[in-house]
N, C-alpha and C positions, 0 to 999 in steps of 0.2 A: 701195440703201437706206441702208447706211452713209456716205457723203456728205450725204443729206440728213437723216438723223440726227444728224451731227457739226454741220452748220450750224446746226441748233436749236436744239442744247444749248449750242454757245458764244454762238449769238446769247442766249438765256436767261440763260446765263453773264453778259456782258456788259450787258446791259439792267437785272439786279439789281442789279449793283454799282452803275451809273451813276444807279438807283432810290434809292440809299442814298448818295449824295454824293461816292461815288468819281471822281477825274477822272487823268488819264494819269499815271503819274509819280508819284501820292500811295501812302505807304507804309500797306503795309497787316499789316504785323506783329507779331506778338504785344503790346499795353499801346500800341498808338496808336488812334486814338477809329475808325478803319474797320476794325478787324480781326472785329471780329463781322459786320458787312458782307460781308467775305470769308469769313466762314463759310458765311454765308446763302448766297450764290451759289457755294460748293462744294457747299452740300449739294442747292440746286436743280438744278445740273450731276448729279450723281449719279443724281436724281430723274428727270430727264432719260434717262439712259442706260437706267434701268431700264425709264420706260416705252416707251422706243423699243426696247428688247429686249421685250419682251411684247408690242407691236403688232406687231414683224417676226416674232414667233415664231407669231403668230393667222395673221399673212398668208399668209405663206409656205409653207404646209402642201402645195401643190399648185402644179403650172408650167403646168397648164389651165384650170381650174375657177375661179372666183370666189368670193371670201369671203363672198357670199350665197347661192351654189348649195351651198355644200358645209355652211353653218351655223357662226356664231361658237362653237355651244358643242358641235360634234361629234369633240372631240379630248380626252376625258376626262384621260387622262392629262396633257396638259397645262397641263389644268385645276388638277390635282390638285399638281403641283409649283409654280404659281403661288400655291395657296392654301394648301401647306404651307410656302415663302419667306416669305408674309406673319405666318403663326401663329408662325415660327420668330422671325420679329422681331418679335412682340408681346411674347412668353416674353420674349426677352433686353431689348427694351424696358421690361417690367416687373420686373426684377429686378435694375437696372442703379443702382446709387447715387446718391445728386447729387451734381452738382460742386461746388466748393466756392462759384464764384457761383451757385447755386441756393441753396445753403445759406445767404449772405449775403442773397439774396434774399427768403429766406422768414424769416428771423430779423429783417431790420428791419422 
């Protein structure tokens, strides 16, 4: 499952960036016009990784049974570390500053 996990996420990796005007060889560095670009496709890669760890961690529960015989939601527990990951990044999401381009953003 980790191979076809990795293929996803770069293929995603790659499909955002070339979505947002990246082409082979263009810098994508901090103060050149595609590095938010490059943001965006780090942050969907990331996105990526998380959800292909939570569908491999749903799947995986068992080496006989099927994720229909056994029930998507009969693993409480890892229910419950899924949905305190999530609350944990709301908290720090809502307590976190703006940047200073947010700031400029919001001030003009």
């Amino acid at each position: 499952m980790g191979g076809v996990s990795a293929v996803l996420v770069l293929t995603v990796f790659i499909l955002t960036l070339v979505d947002g005007g990246w082409s082979l060889g263009a810098p994508v560095d901090p103060g050149t016009p595609l590095h938010h670009v490059w943001q965006q496709a780090t942050t969907m890669t990331f996105l990526g990784i998380v959800a292909c760890q939570i569908g491999t961690g749903l799947a995986s529960r068992t080496q006989f049974a099927s994720l229909r015989s056994i029930g998507l939601f009969s693993n409480r527990l890892l229910l419950w570390g899924i949905d305190e990951a999530w609350r944990l990044h709301r908290r720090r999401r809502n307590r976190r500053e703006p940047t200073a381009s947010q700031e400029r953003r919001t001030s003009a």
